[in-house]
Structures are given as C-alpha cells and as structure tokens.
N, C-alpha and C positions, 0 to 999 in steps of 0.2 A: 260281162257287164261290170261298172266300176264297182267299188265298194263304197256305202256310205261313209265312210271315213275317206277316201278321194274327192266323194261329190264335194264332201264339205271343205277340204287343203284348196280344191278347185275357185270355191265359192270365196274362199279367202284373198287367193292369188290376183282374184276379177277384181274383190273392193280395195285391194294396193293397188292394181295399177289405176283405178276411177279414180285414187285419190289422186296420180299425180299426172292426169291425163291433163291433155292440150285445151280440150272445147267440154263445154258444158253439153254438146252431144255425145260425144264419146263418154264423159264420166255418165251418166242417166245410163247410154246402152251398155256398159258397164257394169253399172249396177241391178241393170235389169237382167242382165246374165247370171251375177252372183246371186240373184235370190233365187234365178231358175233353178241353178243349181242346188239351192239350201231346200227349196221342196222336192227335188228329185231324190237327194240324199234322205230325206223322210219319208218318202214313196219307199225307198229300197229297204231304209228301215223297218217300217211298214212291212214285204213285204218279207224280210228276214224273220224278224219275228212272226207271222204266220206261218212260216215255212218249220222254224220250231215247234211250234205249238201244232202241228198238222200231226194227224195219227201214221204211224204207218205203214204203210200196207202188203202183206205177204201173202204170196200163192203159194 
C-alpha cells in the first residue's frame, strides 16, 4: 500500500498537470483525482497512526 507521503507527491503531480491541461474537463477530472488522493493520504494517515497507538499482542 502507498505511503501517505506518495498519496500526497501523487496529489500534487495531478494539480500540476490540471493546471496546464487542454479542456476545462480534463483540469475539474484532474482535480478531482488530486483531492481523491489528498483524502486517501489522510485515510492511511489515519490509519498509521492507529496502527501505533494499537497495543500489542503476544502469545
């Protein structure tokens, strides 16, 4: 699985090229990827830090 620090270079990558896309469809789908990305990267976040904070567990 990426790392929140990828989702978020990813997220960046998307709104450089929205900026210098062709159509006003392409930059919007663009940009709607980059933000997919920017809450996936907070999901993993998320998801890291629970993984720290979990006790854990030995047999």
């Amino acid at each position: 699985m990426p790392s929140q620090h990828e989702h978020l270079k990813e997220a960046e990558r998307l709104e450089r090229q929205a900026e210098i896309a062709d159509s006003a469809h392409a930059r919007e789908a663009l940009r709607r990827m980059a933000q997919t990305s920017r809450v996936t990267a907070a999901m993993v976040g998320l998801m890291e830090a629970c993984a720290e904070d979990a006790p854990s567990i030995s047999f």
